[in-house]
C-alpha positions as CSV (number, residue, x, y, z in Angstrom):
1,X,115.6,-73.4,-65.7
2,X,115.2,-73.7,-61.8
3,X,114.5,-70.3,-60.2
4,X,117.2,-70.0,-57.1
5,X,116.4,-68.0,-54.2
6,X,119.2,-66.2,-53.3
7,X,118.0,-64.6,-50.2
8,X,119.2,-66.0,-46.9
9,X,117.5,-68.1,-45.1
10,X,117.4,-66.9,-42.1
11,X,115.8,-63.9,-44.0
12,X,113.0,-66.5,-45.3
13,X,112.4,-67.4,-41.8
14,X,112.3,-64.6,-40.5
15,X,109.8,-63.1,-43.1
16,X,107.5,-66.2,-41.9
17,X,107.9,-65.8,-38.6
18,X,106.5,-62.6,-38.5
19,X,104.0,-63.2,-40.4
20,X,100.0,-63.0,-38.6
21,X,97.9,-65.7,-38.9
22,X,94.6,-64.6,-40.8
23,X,91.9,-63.2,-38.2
24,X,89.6,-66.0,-37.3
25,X,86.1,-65.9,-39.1
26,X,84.6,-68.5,-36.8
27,X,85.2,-66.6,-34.0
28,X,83.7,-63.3,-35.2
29,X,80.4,-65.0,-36.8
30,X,79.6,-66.5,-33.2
31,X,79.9,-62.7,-31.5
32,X,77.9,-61.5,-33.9
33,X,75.5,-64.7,-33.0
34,X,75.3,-63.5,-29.6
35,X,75.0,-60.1,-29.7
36,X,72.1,-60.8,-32.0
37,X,70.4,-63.4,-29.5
38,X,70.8,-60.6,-26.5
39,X,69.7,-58.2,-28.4
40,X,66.4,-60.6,-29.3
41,X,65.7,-61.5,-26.2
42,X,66.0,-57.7,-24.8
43,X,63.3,-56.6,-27.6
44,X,61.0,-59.5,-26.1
45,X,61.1,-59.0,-22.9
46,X,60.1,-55.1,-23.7
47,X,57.0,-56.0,-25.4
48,X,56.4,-58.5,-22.9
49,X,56.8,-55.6,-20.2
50,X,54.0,-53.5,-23.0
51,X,51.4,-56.1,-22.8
52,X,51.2,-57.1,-19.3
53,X,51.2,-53.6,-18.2
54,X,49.1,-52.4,-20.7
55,X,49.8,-48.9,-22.8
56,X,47.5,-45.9,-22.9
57,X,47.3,-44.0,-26.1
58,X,48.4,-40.4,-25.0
59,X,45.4,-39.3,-27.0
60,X,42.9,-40.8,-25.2
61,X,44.3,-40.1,-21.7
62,X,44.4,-36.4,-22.3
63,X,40.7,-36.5,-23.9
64,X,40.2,-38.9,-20.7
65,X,42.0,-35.7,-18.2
66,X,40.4,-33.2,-20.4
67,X,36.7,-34.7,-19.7
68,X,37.2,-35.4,-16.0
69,X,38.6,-31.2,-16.0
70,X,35.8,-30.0,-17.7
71,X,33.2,-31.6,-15.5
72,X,34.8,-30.7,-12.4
73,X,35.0,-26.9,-14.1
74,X,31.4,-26.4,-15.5
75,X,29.4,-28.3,-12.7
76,X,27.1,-25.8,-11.2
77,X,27.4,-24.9,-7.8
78,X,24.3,-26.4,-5.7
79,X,21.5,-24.2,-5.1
80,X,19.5,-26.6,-2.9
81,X,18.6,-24.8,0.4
82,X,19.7,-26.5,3.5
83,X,17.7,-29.0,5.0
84,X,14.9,-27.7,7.2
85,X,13.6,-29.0,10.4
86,X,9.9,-30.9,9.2
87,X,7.5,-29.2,11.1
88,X,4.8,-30.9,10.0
89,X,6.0,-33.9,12.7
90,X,7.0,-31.4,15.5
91,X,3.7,-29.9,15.0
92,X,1.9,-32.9,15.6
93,X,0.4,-33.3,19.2
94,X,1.5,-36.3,21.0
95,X,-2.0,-38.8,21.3
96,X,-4.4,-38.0,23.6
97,X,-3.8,-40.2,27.1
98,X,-5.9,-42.7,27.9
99,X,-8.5,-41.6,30.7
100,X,-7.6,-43.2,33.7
101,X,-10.5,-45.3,35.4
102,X,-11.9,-44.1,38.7
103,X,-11.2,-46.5,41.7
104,X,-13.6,-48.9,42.4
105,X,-16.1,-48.6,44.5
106,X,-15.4,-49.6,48.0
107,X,-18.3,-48.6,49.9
108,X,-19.2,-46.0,52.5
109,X,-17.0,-45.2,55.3
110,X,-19.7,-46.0,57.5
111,X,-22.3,-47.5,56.3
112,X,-26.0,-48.4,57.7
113,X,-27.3,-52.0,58.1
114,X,-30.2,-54.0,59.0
115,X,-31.2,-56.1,61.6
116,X,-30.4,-59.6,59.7
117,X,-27.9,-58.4,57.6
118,X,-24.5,-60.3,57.8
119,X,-21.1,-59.9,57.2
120,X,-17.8,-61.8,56.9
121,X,-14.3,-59.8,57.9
122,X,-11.4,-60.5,56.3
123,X,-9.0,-58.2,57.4
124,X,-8.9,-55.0,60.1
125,X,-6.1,-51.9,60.1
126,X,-6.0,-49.9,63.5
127,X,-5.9,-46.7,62.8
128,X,-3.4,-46.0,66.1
129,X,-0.6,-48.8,64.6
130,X,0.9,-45.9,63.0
131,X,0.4,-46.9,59.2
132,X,-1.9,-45.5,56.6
133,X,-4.9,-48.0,57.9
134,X,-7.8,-46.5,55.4
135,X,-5.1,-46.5,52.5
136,X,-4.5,-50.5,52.9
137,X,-8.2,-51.5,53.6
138,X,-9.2,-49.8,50.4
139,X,-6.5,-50.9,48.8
140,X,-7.3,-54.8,49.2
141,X,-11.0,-54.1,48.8
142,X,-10.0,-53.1,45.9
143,X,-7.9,-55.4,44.5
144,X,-10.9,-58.0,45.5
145,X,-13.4,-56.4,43.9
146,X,-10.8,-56.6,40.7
147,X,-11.1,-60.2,41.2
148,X,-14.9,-60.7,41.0
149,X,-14.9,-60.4,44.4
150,X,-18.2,-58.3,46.4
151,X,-16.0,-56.4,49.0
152,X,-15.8,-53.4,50.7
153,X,-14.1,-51.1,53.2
154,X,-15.4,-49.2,56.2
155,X,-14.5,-47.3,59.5
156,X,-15.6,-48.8,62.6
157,X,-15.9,-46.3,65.4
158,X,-18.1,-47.5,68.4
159,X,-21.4,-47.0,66.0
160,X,-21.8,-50.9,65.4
161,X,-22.8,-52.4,68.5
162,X,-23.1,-56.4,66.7
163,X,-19.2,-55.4,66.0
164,X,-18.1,-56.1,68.9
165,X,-14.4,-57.5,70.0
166,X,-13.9,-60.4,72.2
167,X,-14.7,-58.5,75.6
168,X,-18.0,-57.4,74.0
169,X,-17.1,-53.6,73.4
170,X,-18.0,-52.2,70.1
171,X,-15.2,-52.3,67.6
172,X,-13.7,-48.4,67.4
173,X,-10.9,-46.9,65.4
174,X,-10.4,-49.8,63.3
175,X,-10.9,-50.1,59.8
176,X,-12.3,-53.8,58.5
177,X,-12.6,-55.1,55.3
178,X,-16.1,-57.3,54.8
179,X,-17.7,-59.2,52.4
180,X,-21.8,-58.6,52.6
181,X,-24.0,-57.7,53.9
182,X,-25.9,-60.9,52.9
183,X,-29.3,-62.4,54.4
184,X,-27.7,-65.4,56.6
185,X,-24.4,-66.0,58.3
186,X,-23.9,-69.0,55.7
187,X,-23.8,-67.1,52.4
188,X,-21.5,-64.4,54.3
189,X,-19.0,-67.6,54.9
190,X,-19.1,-69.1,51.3
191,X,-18.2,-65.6,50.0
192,X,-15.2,-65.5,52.2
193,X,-14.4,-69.2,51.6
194,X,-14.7,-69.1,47.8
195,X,-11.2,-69.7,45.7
196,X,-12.0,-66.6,44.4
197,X,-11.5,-64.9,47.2
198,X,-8.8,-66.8,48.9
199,X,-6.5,-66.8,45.8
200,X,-6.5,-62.8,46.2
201,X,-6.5,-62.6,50.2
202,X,-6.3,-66.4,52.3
203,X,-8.1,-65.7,55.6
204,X,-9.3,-69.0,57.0
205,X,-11.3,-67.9,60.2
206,X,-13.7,-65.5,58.4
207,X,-15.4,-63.9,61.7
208,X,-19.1,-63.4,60.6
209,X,-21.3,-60.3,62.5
210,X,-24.6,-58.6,62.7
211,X,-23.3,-55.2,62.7
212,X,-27.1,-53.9,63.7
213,X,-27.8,-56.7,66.1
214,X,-28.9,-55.0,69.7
């Protein structure tokens, strides 16, 4: 026997019209997909985040702080006594200076000579040109004498009457600086001619005497 609907059909349309499609099941599995993948990718990125900055076991750090406090707490204070001065090199005397040597030599201030005795002048210092004439004549005989050089400084003061100027009046007043005295008027002018004594004081003309000639 065929079953008759009797309701209206408007009613049956109705009914399926209003109807809700079933929920999607594709739609939710791919959420859940998703959330899963975020939720992945969040957990490596932490660990990434651990292992590149590196974790500290809590223990250790406070055994680590608790070390570092104790030997900061139970160092001792320092006892060592503040740094003296050492005497022992303030003490010492400075070295002993070296004795200086005595001038040389450079002959009487008026000294006595012998018929045949010669001499060769290299230089002469008036005493009334207002500079320290003795000073200068000793000073050169000096540095000549330094040199290897036989020469000597003296005063002449009328006393000499073979040291004479060119009007023939005793030299006076004057200090001269001589080479000599030597036994002829030749070896008096190789002494003042020699390199030797040139390369220390250059005097070309050389004047040769007999300081005790009458």
């Amino acid at each position: 026997m065929t079953h008759l609907d009797h309701r209206k059909p408007s009613d049956r349309r109705s009914r399926n019209h209003h109807r809700s499609p079933r929920p999607g099941r594709p739609n939710r599995s791919r959420s859940a997909i998703g959330a899963a993948v975020v939720a992945g990718a969040a957990m490596a990125a932490a660990f990434a985040f651990i292992l590149t900055n590196g974790a500290s076991d809590p223990a250790d750090d406070a055994g680590l702080r608790s070390g570092r406090d104790t030997a900061t707490s139970t160092a001792p204070p320092s006892t060592d006594p503040a740094p003296s001065v050492n005497t022992s090199k303030a003490d010492r005397k400075p070295p002993a200076a070296k004795p200086t040597p005595p001038p040389p030599n450079t002959g009487a201030e008026s000294p006595a000579f012998r018929t045949g005795q010669f001499i060769a002048v290299l230089d002469s210092y008036p005493t009334d040109a207002g500079m320290a004439a003795d000073q200068l004549a000793k000073n050169l005989a000096a540095k000549l004498i330094a040199a290897g050089v036989p020469a000597k400084a003296m005063l002449a003061s009328g006393q000499y009457p073979g040291l004479s100027t060119s009007d023939h009046n005793p030299m006076s007043d004057i200090w001269l600086v001589y080479l000599g005295p030597t036994k002829s008027v030749e070896t008096a002018l190789d002494l003042c001619a020699s390199p030797k004594t040139q390369n220390v004081h250059r005097n070309v003309a050389c004047p040769t005497y007999e300081p005790a000639a009458p």
